[in-house]
BALOBA-1460 file (C-alpha; in Angstrom, 3 decimals):
// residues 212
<rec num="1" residu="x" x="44.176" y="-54.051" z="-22.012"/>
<rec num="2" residu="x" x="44.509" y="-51.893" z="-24.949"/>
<rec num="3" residu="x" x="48.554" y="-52.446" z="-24.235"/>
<rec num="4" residu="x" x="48.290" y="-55.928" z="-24.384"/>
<rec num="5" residu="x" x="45.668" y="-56.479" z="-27.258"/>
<rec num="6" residu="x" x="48.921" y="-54.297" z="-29.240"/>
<rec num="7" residu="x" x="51.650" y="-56.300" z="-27.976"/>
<rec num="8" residu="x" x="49.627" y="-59.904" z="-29.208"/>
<rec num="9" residu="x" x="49.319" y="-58.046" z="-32.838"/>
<rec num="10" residu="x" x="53.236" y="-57.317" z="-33.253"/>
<rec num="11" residu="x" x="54.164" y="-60.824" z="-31.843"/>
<rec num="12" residu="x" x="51.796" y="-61.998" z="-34.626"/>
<rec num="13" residu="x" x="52.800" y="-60.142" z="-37.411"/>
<rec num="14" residu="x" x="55.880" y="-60.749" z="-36.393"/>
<rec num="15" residu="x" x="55.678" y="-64.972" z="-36.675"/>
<rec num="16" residu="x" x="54.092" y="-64.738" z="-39.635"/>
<rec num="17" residu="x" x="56.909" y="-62.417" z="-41.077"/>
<rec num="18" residu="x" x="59.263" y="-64.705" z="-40.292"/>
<rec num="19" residu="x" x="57.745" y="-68.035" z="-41.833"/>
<rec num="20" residu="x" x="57.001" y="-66.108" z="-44.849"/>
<rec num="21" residu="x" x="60.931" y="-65.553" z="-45.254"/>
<rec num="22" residu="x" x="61.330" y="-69.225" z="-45.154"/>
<rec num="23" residu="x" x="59.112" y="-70.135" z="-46.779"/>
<rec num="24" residu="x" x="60.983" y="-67.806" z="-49.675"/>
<rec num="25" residu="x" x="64.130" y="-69.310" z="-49.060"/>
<rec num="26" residu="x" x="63.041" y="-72.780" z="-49.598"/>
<rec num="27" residu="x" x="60.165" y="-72.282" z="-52.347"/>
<rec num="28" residu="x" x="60.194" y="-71.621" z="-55.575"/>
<rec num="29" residu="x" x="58.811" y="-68.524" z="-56.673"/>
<rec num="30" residu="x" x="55.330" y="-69.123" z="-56.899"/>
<rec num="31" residu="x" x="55.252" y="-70.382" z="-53.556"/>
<rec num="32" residu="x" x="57.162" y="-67.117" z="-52.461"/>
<rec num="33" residu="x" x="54.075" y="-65.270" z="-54.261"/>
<rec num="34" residu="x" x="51.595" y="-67.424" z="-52.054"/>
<rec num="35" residu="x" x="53.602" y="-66.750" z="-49.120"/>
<rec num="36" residu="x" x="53.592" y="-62.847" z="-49.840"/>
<rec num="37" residu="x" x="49.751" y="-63.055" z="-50.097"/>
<rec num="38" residu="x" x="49.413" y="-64.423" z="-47.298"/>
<rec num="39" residu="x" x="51.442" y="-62.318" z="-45.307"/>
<rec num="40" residu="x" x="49.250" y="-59.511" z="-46.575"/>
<rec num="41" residu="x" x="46.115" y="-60.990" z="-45.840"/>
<rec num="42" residu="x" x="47.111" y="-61.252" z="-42.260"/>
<rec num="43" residu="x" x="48.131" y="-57.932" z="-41.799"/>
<rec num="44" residu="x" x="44.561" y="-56.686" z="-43.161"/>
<rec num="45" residu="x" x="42.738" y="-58.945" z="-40.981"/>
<rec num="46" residu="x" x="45.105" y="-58.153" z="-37.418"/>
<rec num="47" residu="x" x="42.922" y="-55.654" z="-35.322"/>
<rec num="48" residu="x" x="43.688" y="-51.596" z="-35.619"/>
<rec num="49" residu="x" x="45.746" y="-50.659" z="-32.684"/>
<rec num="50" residu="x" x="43.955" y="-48.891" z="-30.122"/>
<rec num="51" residu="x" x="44.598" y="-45.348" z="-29.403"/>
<rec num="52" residu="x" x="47.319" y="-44.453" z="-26.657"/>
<rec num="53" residu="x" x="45.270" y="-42.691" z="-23.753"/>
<rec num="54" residu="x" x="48.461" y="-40.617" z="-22.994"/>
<rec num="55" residu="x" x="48.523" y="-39.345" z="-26.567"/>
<rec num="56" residu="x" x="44.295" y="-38.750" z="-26.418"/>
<rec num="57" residu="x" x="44.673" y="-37.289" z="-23.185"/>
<rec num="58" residu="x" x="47.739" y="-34.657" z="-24.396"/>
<rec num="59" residu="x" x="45.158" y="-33.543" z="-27.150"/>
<rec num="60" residu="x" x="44.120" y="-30.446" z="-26.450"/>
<rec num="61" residu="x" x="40.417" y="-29.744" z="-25.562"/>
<rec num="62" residu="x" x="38.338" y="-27.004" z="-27.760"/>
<rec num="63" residu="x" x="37.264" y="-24.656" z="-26.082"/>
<rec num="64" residu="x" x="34.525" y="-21.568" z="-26.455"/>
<rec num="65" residu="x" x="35.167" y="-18.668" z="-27.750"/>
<rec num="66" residu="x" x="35.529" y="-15.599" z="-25.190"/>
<rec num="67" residu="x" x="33.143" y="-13.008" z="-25.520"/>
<rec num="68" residu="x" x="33.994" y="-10.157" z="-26.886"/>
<rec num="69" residu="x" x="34.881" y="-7.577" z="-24.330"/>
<rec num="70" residu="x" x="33.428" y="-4.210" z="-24.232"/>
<rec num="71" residu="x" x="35.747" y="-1.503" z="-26.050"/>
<rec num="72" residu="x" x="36.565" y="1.874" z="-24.265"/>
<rec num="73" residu="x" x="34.605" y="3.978" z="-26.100"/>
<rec num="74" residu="x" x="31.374" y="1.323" z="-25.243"/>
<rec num="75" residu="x" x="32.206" y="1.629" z="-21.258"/>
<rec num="76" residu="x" x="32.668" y="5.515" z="-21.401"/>
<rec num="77" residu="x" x="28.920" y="5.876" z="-23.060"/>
<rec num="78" residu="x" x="27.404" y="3.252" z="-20.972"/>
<rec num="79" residu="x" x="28.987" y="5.792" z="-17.826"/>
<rec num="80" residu="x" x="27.916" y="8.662" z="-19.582"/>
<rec num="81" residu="x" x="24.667" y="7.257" z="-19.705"/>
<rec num="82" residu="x" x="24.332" y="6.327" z="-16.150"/>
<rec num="83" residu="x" x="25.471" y="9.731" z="-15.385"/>
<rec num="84" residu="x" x="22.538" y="11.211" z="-17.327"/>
<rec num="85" residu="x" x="19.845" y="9.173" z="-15.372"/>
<rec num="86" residu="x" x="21.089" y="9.757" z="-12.552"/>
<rec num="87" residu="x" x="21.661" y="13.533" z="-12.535"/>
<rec num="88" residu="x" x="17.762" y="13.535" z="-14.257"/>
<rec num="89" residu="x" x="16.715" y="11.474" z="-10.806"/>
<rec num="90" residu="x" x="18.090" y="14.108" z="-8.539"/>
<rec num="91" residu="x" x="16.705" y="17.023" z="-10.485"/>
<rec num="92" residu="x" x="13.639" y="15.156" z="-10.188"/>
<rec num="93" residu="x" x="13.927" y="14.232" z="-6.664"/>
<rec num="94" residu="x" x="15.148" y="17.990" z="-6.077"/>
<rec num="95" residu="x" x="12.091" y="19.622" z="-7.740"/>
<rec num="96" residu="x" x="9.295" y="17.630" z="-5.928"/>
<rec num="97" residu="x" x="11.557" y="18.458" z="-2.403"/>
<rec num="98" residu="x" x="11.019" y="21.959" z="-3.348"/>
<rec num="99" residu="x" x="7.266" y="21.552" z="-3.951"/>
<rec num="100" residu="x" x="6.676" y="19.664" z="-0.582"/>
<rec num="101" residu="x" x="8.801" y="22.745" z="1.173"/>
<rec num="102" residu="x" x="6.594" y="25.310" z="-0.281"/>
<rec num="103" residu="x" x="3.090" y="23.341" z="0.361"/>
<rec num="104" residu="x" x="4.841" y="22.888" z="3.793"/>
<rec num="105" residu="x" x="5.579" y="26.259" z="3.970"/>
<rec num="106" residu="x" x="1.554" y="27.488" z="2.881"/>
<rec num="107" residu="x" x="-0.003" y="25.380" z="5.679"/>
<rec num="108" residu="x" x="2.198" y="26.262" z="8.050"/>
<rec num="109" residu="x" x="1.371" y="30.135" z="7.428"/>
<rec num="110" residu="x" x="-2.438" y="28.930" z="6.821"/>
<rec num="111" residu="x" x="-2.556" y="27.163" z="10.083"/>
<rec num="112" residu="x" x="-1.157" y="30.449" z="11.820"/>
<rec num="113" residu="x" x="-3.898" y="32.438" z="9.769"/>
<rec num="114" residu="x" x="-6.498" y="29.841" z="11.309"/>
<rec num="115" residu="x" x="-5.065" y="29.989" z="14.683"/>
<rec num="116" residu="x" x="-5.152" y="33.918" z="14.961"/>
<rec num="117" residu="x" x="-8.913" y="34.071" z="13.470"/>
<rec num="118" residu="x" x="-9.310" y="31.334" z="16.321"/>
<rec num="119" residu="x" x="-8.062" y="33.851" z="18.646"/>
<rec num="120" residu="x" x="-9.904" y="36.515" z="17.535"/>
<rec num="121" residu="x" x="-13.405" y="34.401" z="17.595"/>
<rec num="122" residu="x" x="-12.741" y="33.586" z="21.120"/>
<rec num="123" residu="x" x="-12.211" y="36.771" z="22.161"/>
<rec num="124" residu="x" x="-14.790" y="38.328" z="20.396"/>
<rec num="125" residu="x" x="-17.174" y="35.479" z="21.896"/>
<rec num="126" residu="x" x="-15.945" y="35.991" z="25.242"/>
<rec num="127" residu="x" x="-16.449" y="39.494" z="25.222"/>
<rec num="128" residu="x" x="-20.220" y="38.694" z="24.013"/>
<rec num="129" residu="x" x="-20.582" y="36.216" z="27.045"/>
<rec num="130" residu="x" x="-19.369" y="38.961" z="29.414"/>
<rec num="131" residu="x" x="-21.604" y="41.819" z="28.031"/>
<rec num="132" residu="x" x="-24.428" y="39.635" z="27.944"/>
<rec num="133" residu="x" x="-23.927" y="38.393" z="31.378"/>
<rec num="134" residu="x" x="-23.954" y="41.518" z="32.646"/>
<rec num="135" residu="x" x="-26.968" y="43.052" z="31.207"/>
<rec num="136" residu="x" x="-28.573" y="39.975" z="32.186"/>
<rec num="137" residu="x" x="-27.433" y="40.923" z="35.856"/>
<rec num="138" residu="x" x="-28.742" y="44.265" z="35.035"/>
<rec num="139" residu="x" x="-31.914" y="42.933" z="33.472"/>
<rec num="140" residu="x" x="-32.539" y="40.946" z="36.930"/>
<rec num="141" residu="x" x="-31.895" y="43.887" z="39.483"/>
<rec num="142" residu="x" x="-34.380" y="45.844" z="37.612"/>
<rec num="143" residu="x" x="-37.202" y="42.912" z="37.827"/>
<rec num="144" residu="x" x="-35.990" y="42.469" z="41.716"/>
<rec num="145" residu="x" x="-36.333" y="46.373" z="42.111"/>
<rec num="146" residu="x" x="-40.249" y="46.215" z="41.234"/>
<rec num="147" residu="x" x="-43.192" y="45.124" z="42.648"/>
<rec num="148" residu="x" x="-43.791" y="41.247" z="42.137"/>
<rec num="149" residu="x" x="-47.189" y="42.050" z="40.093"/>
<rec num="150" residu="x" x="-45.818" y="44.426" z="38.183"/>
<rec num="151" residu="x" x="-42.692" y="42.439" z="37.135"/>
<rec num="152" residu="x" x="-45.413" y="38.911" z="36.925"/>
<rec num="153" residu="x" x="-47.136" y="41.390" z="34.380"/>
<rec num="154" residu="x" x="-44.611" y="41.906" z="32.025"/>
<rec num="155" residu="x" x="-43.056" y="38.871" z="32.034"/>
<rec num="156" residu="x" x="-46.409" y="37.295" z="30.827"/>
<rec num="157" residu="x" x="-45.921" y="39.183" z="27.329"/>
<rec num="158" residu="x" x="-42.067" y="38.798" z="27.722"/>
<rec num="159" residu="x" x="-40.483" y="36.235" z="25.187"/>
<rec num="160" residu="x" x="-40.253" y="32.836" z="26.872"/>
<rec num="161" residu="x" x="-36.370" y="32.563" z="26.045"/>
<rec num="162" residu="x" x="-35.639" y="35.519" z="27.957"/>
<rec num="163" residu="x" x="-37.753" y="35.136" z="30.852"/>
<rec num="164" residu="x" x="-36.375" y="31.698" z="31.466"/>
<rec num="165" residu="x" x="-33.116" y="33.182" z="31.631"/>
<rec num="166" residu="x" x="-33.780" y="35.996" z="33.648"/>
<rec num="167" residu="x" x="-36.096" y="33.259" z="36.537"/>
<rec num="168" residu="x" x="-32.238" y="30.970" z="35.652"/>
<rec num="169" residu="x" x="-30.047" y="34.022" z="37.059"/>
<rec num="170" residu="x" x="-32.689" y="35.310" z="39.563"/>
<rec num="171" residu="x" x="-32.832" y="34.263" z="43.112"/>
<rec num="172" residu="x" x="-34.960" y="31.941" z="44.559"/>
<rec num="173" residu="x" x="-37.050" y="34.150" z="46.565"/>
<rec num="174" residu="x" x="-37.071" y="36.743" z="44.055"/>
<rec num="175" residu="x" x="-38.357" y="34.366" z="41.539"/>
<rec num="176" residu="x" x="-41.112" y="32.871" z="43.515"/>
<rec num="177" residu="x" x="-42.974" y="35.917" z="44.351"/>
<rec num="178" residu="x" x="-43.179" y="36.949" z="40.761"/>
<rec num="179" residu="x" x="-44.035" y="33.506" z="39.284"/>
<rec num="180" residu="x" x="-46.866" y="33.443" z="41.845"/>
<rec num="181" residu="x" x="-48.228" y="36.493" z="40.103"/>
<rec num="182" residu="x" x="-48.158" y="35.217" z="36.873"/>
<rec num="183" residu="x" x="-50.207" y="33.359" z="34.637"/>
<rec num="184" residu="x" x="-50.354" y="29.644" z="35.723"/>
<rec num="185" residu="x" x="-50.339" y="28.129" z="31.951"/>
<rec num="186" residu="x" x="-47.077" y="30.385" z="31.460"/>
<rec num="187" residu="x" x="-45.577" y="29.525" z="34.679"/>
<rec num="188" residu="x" x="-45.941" y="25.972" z="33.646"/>
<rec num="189" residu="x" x="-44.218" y="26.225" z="30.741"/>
<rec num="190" residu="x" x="-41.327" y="27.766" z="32.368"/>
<rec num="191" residu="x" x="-41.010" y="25.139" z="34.324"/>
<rec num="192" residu="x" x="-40.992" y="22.600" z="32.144"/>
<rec num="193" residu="x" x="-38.127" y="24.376" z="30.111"/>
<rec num="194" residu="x" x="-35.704" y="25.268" z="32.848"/>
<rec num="195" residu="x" x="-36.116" y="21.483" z="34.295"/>
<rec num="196" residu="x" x="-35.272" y="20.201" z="30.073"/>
<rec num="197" residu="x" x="-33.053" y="22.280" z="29.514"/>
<rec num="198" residu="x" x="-30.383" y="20.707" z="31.795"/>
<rec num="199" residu="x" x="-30.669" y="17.223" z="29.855"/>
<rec num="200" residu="x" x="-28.841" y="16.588" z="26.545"/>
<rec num="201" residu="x" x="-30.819" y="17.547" z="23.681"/>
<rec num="202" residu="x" x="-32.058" y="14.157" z="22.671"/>
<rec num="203" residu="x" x="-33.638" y="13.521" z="25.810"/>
<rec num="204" residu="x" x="-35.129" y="16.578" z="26.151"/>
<rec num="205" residu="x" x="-39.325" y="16.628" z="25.788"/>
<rec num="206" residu="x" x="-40.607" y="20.341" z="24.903"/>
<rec num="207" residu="x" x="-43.443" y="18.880" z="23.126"/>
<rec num="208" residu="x" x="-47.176" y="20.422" z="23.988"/>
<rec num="209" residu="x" x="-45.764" y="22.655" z="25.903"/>
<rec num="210" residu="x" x="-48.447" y="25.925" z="26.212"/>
<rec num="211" residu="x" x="-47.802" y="29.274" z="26.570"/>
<rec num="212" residu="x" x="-50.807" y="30.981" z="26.947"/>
């Protein structure tokens, strides 16, 4: 369109040129000047060509700037800087593994403190059990060895703890012929412990119990 609009102008132009030369030719001079003037007048008022799209289009197009690319010197301290934080994260990370080896190192040698006290309480309590099972035993044969009055009269002064142990270990038989000696509040109250004592503490019911 552009093309065409370009092509009308020069034909135009062109006509007008060409009456304006004979219009010279065959005028005088004033008409020549008239002529000239008008010739000029149409040029001023024909249309401003458009612009050629192939030219436009072969203009280059501005473009931005490229950033300015880091210099040697830049990348080597940015590097060197890396470097540095990372060699700081391993020393880090190295010093707190060395302070989880050593507190893993203490409680393994306090757990193997604990378990050879453990050991040693055991023992020690097992040895306790034994010795005080067996003068228990003894403590028995010696009540069985006397006369069932005789043993009914000390085990009425006889701390109840112990003489419910020693009716606990003591036969049957034995037992009976000394508790029927004995005083009948006491023998009560012995009673009533040995049959509480086999229930779980918070059932047991000791209250009002009498011992004389």
């Amino acid at each position: 369109m552009s093309r065409l609009r370009l092509v009308i102008g020069a034909l135009a132009l062109a006509g007008v040129a060409k009456g304006a030369v004979a219009v010279a030719e065959w005028g005088d001079v004033t008409g020549g000047a008239q002529a000239l003037s008008f010739v000029q007048a149409a040029v001023a008022s024909a249309p401003d060509p458009a612009p050629d799209p192939v030219a436009a289009a072969a203009q280059p197009i501005p473009t931005a700037a490229p950033a300015q690319c880091e210099t040697p010197e830049e990348m080597l301290a940015a590097i060197e800087a890396e470097r540095v934080l990372l060699d700081e994260q391993k020393e880090r990370i190295t010093s707190r593994q060395t302070e989880l080896d050593l507190t893993a190192e203490s409680v393994a040698t306090e757990t193997a403190r604990l378990d050879a006290l453990k050991g040693e309480l055991e023992g020690l309590l097992a040895r306790v059990e034994a010795a005080h099972t067996a003068d228990l035993d003894r403590l028995v044969q010696l009540y069985r060895a006397m006369k069932p009055k005789e043993a009914a009269g000390i085990m009425n002064e006889l701390d109840i703890e112990a003489t419910v142990m020693i009716f606990g270990t003591m036969a049957e038989r034995d037992a009976a012929d000394i508790l029927a000696a004995m005083n009948p509040v006491r023998v009560r109250a012995i009673s009533k412990i040995i049959l509480e004592r086999s229930k779980l503490p918070g059932d047991q019911k000791l209250e009002g119990v009498r011992l004389q």
